[in-house]
C-alpha positions in Angstrom: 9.0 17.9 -4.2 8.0 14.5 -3.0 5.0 14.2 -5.0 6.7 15.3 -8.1 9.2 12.4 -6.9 6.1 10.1 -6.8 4.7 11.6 -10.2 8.3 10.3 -12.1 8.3 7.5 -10.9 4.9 6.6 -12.0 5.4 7.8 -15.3 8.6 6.3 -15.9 7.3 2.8 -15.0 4.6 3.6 -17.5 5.9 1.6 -20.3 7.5 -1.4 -18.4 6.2 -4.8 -18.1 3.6 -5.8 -15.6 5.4 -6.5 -11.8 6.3 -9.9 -10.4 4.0 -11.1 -7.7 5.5 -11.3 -3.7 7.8 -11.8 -3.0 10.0 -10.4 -5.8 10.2 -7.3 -4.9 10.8 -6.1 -1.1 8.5 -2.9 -0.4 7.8 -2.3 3.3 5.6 -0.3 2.9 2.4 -1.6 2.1 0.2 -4.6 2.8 1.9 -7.5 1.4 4.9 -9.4 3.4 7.4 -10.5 2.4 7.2 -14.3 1.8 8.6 -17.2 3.4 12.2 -17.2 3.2 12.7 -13.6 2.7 13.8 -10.7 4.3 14.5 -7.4 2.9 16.0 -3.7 4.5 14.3 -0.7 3.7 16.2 3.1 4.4 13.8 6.1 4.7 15.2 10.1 4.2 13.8 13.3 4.2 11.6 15.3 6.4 11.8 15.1 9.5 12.8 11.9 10.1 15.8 9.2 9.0 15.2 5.2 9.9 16.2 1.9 8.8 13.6 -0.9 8.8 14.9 -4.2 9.4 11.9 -7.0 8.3 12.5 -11.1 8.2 9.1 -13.4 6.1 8.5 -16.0 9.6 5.1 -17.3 7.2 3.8 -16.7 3.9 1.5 -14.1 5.8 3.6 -12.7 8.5 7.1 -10.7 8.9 8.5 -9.2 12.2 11.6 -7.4 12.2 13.2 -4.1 14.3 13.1 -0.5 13.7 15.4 2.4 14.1 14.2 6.2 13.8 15.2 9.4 14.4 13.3 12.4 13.8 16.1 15.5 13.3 13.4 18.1 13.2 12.2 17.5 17.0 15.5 15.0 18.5 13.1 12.2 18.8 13.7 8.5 18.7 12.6 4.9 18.6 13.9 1.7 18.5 11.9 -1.5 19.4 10.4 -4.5 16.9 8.2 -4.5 13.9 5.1 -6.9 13.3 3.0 -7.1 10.2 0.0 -10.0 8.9 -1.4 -10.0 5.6 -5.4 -9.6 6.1 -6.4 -10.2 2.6 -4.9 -10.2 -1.0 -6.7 -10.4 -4.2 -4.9 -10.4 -7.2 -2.9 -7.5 -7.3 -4.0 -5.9 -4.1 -2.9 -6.8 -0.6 -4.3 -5.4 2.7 -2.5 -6.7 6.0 -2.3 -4.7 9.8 1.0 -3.9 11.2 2.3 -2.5 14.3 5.5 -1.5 16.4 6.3 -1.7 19.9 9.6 -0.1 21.4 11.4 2.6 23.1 11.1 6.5 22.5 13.1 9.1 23.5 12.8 12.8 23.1 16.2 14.7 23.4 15.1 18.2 24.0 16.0 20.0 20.7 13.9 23.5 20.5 15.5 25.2 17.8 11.9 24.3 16.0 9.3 23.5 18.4 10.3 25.9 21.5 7.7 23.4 23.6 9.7 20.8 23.3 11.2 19.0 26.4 13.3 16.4 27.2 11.8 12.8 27.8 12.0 9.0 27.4 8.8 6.6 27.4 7.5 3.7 25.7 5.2 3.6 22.3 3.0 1.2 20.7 2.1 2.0 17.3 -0.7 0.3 15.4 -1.8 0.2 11.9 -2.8 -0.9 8.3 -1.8 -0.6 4.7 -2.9 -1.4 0.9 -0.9 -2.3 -1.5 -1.5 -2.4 -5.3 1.0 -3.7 -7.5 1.3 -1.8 -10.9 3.5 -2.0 -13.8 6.9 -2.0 -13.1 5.5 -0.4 -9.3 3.8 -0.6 -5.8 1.3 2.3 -4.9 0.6 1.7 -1.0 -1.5 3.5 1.4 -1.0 3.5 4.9 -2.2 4.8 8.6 -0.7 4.6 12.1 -1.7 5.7 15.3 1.7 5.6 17.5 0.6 6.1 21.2 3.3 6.9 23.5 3.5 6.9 27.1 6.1 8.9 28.6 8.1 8.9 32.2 9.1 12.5 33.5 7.2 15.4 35.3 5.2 12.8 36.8 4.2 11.0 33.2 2.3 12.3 29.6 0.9 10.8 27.1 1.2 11.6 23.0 -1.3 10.4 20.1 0.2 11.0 16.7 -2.2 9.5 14.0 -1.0 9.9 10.1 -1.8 8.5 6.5 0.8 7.8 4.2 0.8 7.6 0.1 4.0 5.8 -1.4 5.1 4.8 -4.7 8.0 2.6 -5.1 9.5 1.3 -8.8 12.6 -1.2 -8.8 15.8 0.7 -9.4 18.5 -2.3 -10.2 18.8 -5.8 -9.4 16.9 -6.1 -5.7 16.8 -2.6 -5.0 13.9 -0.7 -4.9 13.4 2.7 -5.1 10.7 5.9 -4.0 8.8 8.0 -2.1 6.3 8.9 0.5 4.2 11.9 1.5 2.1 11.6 4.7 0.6 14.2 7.4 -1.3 13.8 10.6 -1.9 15.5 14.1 0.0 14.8 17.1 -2.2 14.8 20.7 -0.2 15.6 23.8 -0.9 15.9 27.5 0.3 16.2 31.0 3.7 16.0 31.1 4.1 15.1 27.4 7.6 16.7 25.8 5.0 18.5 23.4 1.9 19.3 25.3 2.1 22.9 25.4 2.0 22.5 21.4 -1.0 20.3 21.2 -2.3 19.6 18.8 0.2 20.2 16.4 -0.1 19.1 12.6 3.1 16.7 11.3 3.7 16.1 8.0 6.3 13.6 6.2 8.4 13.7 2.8 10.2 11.0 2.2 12.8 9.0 0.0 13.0 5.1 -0.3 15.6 2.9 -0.4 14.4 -0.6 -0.4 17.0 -3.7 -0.6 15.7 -7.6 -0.4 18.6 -9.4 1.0 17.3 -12.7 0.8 
């Protein structure tokens, strides 16, 4: 469904003029940031997870910001701050390294993983991306490698590496619009909320909802 989603969007761009360079538009999702002076807020739905993505331009090459995310498949959560440096751009392509640092929380839902368990912990989740600007779009590609640490039954540990593909078109005004299809493995141990799962494959579908507030 998503990749169809990603498929329309592409085609419907097809005819438009060539995008604005950065800072114009506001995706979070790739490489570029956001550009001094700007700051944008970017809402994610679908499976499994809900977030908002708060991000604020402190250079021409770097945004921080905070993140909020729930995951309503498995009752997890994270809150904490976002961080994200442009490596190198040429032309139309940017490449820049991000990562988030935070909270997690695991609130016990079973009802789809009957491993699942209780927990809360910390995570630091590294990463990079590549965005390419297109006509009247923004294809980015993305990978993560969150790595939690977590507190109960004498402590666990998770790895959850994943790749991302997103397309993202401008809807109206400062809003942009899309969607993202991922998958990736998640790595659990001792007493991890998911260990007697590991591994387990995860995959994401997503819509976008991207707004540039300033």
């Amino acid at each position: 469904m998503v990749l169809a989603a990603v498929v329309a969007l592409s085609l419907a761009a097809a005819d438009a003029g060539s995008i604005s360079p950065v800072p114009e538009f506001a995706s979070l999702q790739g490489g570029a940031p956001r550009g001094t002076g700007h700051s944008a807020l970017a809402l994610t739905a679908g499976y499994s997870a809900l977030s908002a993505t708060f991000a604020q331009a402190i250079s021409d090459a770097v945004d921080a910001g905070a993140v909020l995310e729930m995951d309503w498949v498995t009752s997890e959560a994270f809150v904490g701050g976002l961080y994200r440096s442009l490596l190198w751009r040429s032309g139309a392509t940017s490449v820049g390294w991000r990562a988030r640092a935070g909270l997690y929380g695991d609130f016990g839902a079973s009802w789809a993983i009957d491993g699942n368990r209780s927990d809360t912990g910390v995570q630091l989740a590294p990463g990079i991306a590549l965005s390419h600007r297109i006509q009247r779009g923004i294809l980015s590609l993305a990978a993560d490698v969150p790595f939690t640490v977590t507190m109960q039954r004498g402590g666990g540990v998770m790895l959850a590496p994943r790749a991302y593909v997103a397309f993202e078109t401008p809807l109206w005004g400062d809003l942009l619009a899309g969607a993202r299809m991922g998958a990736g493995g998640l790595f659990a141990g001792s007493g991890a909320p998911f260990a007697a799962n590991s591994p387990r494959a995860t995959l994401d579908f997503s819509a976008l909802l991207t707004y540039r507030l300033f």
